[in-house]
N, C-alpha and C positions, 0 to 999 in steps of 0.2 A: 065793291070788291072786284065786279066784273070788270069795270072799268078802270081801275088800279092794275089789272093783271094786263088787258091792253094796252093801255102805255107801256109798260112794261115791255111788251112784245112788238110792240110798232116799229121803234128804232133797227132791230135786228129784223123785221120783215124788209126792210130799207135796204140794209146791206144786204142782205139775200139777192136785192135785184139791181144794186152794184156789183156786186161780184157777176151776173149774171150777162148785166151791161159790159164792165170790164173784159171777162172772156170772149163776149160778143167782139172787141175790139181789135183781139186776136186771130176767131174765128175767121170772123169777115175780112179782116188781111189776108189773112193764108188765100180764102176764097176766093177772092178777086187780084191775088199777085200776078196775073197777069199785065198787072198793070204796072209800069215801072213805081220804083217807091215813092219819089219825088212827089208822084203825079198826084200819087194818092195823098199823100201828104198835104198838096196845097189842094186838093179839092175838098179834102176831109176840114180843113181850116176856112175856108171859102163860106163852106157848110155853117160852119160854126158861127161864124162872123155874124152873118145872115140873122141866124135864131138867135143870137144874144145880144144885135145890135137895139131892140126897142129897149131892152133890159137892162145895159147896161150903156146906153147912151148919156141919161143925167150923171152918170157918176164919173165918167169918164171925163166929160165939162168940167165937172166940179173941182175932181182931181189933179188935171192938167197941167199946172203950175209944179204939182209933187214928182210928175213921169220927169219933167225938164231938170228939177233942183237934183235929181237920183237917176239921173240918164243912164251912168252909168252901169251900177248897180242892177238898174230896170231893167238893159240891155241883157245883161245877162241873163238874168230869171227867164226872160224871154225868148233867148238861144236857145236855152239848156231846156228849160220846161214844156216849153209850146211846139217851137220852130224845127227842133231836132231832135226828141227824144222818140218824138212816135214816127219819124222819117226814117231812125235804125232801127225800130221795132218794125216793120213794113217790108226795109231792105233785108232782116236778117231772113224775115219771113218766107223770102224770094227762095233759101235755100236748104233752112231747117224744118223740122217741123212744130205748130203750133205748142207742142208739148213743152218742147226745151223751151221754145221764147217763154212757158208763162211760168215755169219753174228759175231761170235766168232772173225774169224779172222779181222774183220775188228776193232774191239775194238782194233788193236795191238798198231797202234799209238797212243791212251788217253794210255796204261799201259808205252808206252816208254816215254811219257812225264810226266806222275806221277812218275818214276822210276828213270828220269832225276831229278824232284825235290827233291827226299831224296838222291842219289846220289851224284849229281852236285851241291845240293844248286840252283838250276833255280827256280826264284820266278814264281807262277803262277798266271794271272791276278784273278778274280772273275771270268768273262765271261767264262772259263777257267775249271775251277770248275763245272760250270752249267753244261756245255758241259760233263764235265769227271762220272758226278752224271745221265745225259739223257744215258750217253751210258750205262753203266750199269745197267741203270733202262730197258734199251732197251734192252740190251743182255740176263737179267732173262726172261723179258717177253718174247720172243722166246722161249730162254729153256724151262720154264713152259709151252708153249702157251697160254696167257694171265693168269693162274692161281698165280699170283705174290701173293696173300695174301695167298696162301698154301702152302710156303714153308719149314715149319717145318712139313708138311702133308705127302708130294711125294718124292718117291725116288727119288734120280737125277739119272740121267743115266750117266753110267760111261763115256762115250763120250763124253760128255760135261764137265765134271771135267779133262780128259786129253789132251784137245782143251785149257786149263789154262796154262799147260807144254809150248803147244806152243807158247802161248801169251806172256809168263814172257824169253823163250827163244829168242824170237824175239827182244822183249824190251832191253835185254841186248845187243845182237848183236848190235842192232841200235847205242847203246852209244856208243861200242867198238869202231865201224866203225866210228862213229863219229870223236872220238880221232886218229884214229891209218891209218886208210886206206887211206889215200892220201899218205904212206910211201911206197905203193904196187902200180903195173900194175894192170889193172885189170884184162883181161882175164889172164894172167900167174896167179895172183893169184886167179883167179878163180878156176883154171888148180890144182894149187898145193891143195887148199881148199878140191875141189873133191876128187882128190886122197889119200889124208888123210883120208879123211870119208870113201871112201871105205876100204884103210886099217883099220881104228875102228870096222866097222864095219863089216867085214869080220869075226871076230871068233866068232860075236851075231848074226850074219845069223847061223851060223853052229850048235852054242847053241840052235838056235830057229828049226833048221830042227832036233835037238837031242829031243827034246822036243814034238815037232809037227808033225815031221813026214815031208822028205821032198817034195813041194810042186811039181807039175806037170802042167807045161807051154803048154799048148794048143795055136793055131794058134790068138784066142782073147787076151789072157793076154800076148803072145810077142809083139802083136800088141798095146796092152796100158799102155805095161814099155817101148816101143819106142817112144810113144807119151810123154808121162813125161821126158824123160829123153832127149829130143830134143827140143821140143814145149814151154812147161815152164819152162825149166833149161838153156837155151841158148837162141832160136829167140828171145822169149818174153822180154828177158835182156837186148838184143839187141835192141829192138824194142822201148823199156821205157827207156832206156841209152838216144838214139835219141831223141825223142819227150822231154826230161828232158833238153836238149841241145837247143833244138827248142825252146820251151817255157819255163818252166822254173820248179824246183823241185816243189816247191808249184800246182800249177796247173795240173801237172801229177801226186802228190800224192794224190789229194781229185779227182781225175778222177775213181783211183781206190775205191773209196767208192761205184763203178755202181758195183761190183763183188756180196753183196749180190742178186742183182737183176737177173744179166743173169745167176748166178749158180742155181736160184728160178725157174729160164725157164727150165731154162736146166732138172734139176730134175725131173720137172711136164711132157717134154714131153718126155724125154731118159729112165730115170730111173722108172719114176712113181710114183714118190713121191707126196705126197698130201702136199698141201699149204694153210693153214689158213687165215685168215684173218686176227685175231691175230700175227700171225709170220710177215706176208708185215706191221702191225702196228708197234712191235717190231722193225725190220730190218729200219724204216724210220728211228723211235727216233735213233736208235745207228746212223745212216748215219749224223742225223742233231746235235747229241753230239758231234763227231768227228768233223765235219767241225767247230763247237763251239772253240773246245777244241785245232784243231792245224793249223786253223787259225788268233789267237789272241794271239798268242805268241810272244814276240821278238827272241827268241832263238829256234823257228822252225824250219825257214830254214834249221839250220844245223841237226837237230834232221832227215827232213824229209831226208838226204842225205842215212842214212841208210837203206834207203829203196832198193837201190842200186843192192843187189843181192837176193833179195828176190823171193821166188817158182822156 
């Protein structure tokens, strides 16, 4: 029985330390933005490369024939997933704070299922709709902090306008991966994903230190592009792969809807970030859109697969 009730509990002790990882991913941006985003970006992938190349080197062999046949296709997954999704998450970072980015990011699955519908033609129920109308109503009210009828008033902050980048590049990824990724391993194609992005991104580091001035790595910022580029580009992949296998896509996808929460914690006790009242009202409505919006789908399931390599 005891050990009936462990399994049981194992999977969700997983996500616990996904969400945990994930926030970290945040955290640790915000904490080291000093660093331009770019930078972090390809060293956070650099990172990555590194620890999943024993892992994912036979597959990546094996595979290679399928990246060529699906170049295109790959290409993308690979923009939108790898190369550019956490480089607008980094630069939004530069200017908001951790809170909006992880409530922002949670609106990603309502944008890939609005995205699926003019796309794919995926009809959407009503319930569906309320859902995809609460989260957005819930994502301004954050960004505003409650001030939602002044928005032809207040500047927005640029932060939050390129936290949009990430959202619509995510969404796309998801569909791709949708269609295209069960034609790939996944850590080899993990393997090869990374590598690519650091080569993209190799001559926009260089651009950006021509620009900026190159940055200077103290003993704190190697210590928190190790932690990204380990903790939530690998275990945590790992770790939500499992638990997704345990239980099931669905139930580990709306697990992750806790990330505005422990990233709220996190803030108020690491960083010092001030937390409204307003924002944990906000940050609900989008929690209770989202579980509206992609758990009354017929066509979710596969949508939430994309979630896959995500942070």
């Amino acid at each position: 029985m005891e050990a009936r009730e462990g399994c049981l509990i194992y999977p969700y002790i997983l996500l616990i330390f996904v969400i945990i990882f994930f926030s970290g991913n945040i955290l640790v941006g915000k904490a080291i933005n000093e660093l331009p985003p770019f930078t972090i970006a390809f060293f956070r992938l650099a990172v990555a490369f590194i620890v999943i190349l024993p892992i994912g080197l036979r597959g990546a062999i094996q595979y290679r024939h399928s990246y060529m046949e699906h170049k295109k296709p790959f290409l993308i997954i690979t923009l939108t997933g790898i190369t550019f999704f956490n480089t607008f998450i980094y630069g939004a970072l530069q200017f908001t704070s951790s809170t909006n980015v992880s409530v922002l990011e949670t609106v990603i699955p309502v944008a890939t299922v609005v995205l699926s519908a003019f796309l794919l033609k995926e009809k959407l129920a009503g319930v569906q709709w309320l859902g995809i109308v609460l989260s957005l109503i819930g994502a301004v009210w954050v960004v505003m902090d409650g001030r939602i009828l002044q928005l032809t008033l207040i500047d927005w902050n640029i932060g939050d306008v390129i936290m949009i980048g990430a959202i619509l590049t995510w969404a796309v990824y998801s569909i791709m991966v949708k269609q295209y990724m069960h034609l790939f391993q996944t850590y080899g194609t993990l393997l090869v994903m990374t590598g690519v992005s650091v080569v993209v991104l190799f001559p926009i580091v260089l651009t950006e230190w021509l620009v900026v001035g190159m940055p200077s790595l103290d003993i704190s910022k190697i210590t928190g592009l190790l932690y990204l580029g380990i903790f939530p580009s690998f275990i945590a992949l790992s770790m939500y792969n499992r638990a997704v296998e345990l239980t099931s896509a669905s139930k580990s996808a709306v697990f992750l809807n806790f990330l505005p929460v422990v990233t709220m914690v996190g803030a108020y006790f690491w960083l010092g970030e001030s937390i409204t009242p307003m924002q944990i009202v906000g940050a609900l409505v989008v929690i209770g859109g989202v579980i509206l919006t992609t758990q009354f789908g017929k066509s979710q399931k596969e949508l939430e697969q994309g979630i896959d390599l995500e942070n």
